[in-house]
C-alpha positions, 0 to 999 in steps of 0.5 A, spaced: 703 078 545 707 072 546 703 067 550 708 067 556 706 073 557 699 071 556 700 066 562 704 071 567 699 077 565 693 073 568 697 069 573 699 076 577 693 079 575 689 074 580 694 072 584 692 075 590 699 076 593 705 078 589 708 072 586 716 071 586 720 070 579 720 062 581 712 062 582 712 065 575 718 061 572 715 053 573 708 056 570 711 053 564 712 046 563 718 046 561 720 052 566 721 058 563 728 060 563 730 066 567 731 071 561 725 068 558 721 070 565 725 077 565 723 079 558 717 077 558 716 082 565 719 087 561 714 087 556 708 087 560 712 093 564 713 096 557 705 095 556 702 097 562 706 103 561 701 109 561 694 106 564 692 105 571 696 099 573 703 098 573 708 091 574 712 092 581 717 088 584 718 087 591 721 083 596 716 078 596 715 078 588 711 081 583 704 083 583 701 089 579 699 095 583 694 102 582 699 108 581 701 112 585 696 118 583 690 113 581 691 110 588 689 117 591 684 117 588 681 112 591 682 110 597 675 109 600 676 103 596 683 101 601 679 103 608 683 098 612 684 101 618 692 101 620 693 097 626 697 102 632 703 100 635 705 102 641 712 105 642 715 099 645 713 094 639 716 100 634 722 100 638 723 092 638 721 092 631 726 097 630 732 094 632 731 088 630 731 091 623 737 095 625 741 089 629 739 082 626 739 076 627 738 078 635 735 075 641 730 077 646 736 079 650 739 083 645 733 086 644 732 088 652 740 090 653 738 096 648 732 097 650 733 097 658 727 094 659 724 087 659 721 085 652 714 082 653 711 076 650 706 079 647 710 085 643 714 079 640 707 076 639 705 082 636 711 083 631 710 074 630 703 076 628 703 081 623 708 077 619 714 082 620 718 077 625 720 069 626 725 066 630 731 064 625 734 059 629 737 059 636 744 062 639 749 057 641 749 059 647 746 057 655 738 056 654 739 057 646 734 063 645 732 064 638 735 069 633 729 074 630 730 077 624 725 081 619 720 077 614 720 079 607 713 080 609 715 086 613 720 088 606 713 088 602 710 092 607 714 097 608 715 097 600 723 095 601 726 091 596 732 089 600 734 092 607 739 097 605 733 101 603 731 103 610 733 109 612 739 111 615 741 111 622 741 118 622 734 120 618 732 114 623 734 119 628 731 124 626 724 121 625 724 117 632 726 125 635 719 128 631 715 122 635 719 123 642 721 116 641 730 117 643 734 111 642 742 111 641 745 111 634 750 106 637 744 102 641 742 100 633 748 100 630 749 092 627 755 089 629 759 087 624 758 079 623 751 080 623 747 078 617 740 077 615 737 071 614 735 070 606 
């Protein structure tokens, strides 16, 4: 093995957070190029294959994780337990997600209700929000948008792998939580903050 992959396979083996293509890239003095970086990630996949551990990419990088079947198989040792959101922080999260960037006030007009402080704080907190800048409108309320954070946790690469509105729909229907497809359709000039 080549000692760019040596460096890269020890590094994300004892990072504890996944590391991004940059992260592994200025490792190296000269930096790494980008085709340098993705095939010595390719062979480390390659290698990994078959054992216990596989290479995984995610919207906030590159970290090794248990397989699928393996994690299973211990769970005992991943026994944290899930914080409960109520329905009011999923739906706000929800919309978010579907709409963004959005203000508080988009968030209330869907919901019909008002949008506490400490939903906001909640979903801030957990790292799955943050204000993105501000409305050029009076009062210049902050635009929230989702994080990487709330990619990586959700096992999501980039947005457009969340369900569609539809399968949405069907899931928020099992758990009598009702919002209207066109309260979370995205308008057409909203984008996502990278």
């Amino acid at each position: 093995m080549n000692a760019p992959e040596c460096i890269i396979e020890a590094a994300l083996l004892t990072a504890s957070e996944p590391l991004s293509g940059k992260q592994l890239r200025q490792l190296f003095s000269p930096e790494l190029t980008q085709d340098k970086l993705n095939d010595a990630l390719e062979n480390l996949s390659r290698r990994w294959t078959d054992r216990a551990l596989i290479l995984s990419e995610s919207a906030q990088g590159w970290r090794f994780a248990a397989q699928e079947a393996v994690a299973r198989q211990i769970p005992h040792l991943y026994e944290e337990k899930s914080p409960r959101y109520s329905r009011a922080v999923l739906e706000t999260l929800a919309i978010i997600a579907y709409r963004q960037p959005v203000t508080r006030g988009d968030i209330e007009a869907v919901r019909g209700v008002a949008v506490s402080s400490q939903i906001m704080q909640t979903l801030s907190e957990r790292g799955w929000i943050e204000s993105i800048g501000q409305k050029d409108t009076p009062g210049r309320p902050s635009l929230w948008a989702t994080t990487g954070c709330f990619l990586h946790d959700l096992r999501l690469n980039d947005l457009s792998e969340l369900p569609s509105l539809d399968e949405l729909g069907e899931l928020l229907a099992t758990e009598e939580i009702l919002l209207s497809e066109d309260d979370l359709t995205p308008p057409p000039q909203s984008t996502p903050a990278e």
